[in-house]
BAGU-153697 format. One line per 5 residues: number of its first residue (from 1); their letters; for each residue x, y, z of C-alpha. Coordinates in nm, 4 decimals. Example, Ala and Ser with C-alpha at 12.3 -4.5 7.8 and 13.67 -1.06 7.14 Angstrom:
BEGIN
1	as	1.2300,-0.4500,0.7800  1.3670,-0.1060,0.7140
***
This chain:
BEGIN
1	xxxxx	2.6223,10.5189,3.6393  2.4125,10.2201,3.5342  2.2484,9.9751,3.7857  2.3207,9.5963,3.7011  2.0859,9.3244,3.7156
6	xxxxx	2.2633,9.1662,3.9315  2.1988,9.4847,4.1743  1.8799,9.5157,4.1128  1.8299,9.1260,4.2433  2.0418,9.2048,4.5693
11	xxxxx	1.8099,9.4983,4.6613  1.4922,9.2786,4.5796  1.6401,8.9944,4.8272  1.7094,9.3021,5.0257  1.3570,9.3904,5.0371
16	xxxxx	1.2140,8.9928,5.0429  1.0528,9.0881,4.7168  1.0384,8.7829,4.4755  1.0869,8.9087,4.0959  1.0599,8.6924,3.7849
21	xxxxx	1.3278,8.7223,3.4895  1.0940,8.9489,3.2998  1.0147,9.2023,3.5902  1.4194,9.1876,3.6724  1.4721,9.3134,3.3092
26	xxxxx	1.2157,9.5573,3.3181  1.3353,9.7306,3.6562  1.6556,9.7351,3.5602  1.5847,9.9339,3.1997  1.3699,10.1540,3.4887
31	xxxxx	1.6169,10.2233,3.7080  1.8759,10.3297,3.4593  1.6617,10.5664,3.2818  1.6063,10.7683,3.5699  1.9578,10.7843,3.6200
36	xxxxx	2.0320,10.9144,3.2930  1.7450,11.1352,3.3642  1.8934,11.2755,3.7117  2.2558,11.3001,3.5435  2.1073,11.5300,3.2765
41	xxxxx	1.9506,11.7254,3.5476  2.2841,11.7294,3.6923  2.4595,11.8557,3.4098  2.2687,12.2033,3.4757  2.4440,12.5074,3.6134
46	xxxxx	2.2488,12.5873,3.8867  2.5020,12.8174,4.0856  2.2695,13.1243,4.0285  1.9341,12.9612,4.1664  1.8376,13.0381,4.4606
51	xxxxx	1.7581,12.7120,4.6317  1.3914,12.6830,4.7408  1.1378,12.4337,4.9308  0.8761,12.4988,4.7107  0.7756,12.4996,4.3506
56	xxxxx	0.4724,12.7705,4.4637  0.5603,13.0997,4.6951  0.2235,13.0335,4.9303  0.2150,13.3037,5.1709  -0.0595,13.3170,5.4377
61	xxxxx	-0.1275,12.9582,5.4921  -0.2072,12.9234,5.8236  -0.3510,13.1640,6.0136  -0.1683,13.4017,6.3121  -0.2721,13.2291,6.6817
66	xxxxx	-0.5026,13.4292,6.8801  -0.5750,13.3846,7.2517  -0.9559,13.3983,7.2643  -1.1865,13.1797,7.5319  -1.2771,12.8419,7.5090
71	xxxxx	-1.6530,12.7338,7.5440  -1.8027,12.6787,7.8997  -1.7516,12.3219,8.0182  -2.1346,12.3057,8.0861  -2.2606,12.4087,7.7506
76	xxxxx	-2.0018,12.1686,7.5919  -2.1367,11.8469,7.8197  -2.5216,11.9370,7.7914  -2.4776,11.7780,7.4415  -2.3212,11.4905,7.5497
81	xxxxx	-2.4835,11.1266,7.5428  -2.2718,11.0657,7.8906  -2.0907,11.3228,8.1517  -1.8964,11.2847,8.4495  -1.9373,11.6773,8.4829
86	xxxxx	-1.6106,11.7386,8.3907  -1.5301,11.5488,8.0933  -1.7120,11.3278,7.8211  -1.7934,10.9645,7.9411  -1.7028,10.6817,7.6847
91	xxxx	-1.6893,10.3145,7.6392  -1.3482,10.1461,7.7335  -1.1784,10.0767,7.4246  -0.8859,9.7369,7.4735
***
């Protein structure tokens, strides 16, 4: 499948994008290059692959959740520039 310049100029209108000649002809030689890329890719047999969602097996990322207590309220607020006792006291943002 090859992309036409006349495509490629529908999808920049598309997209409000103003092109001149010489970027037109260079997208377009873009654009069809990585479709013959993609159809060589999809000339592979891939039927025995199994499919994956990444190129790296990472295992133990993130860590297991474990309940454990908070800090005091007090302790938290005594370094606070401004308290209301219960929660931090800050400048109104609009």
């Amino acid at each position: 499948m090859k992309i036409t310049r006349q495509e490629v100029a529908h999808v920049a209108q598309l997209a409000r994008l103003r092109l001149s000649e010489g970027q037109m002809e260079r997208l377009t030689g873009q654009l069809n290059d990585i479709l013959a890329s993609m159809e060589k890719l999809n000339q592979l047999d891939t039927a025995g692959v199994a499919s994956t969602n990444h190129a790296l097996e990472l295992t133990g990322a993130l860590r297991e959740d474990e309940v454990r207590p908070s800090l005091e309220r007090e302790r938290v607020l005594a370094n606070a520039p401004d308290s209301n006792g219960e929660s931090f006291v800050v400048p109104r943002v609009i």
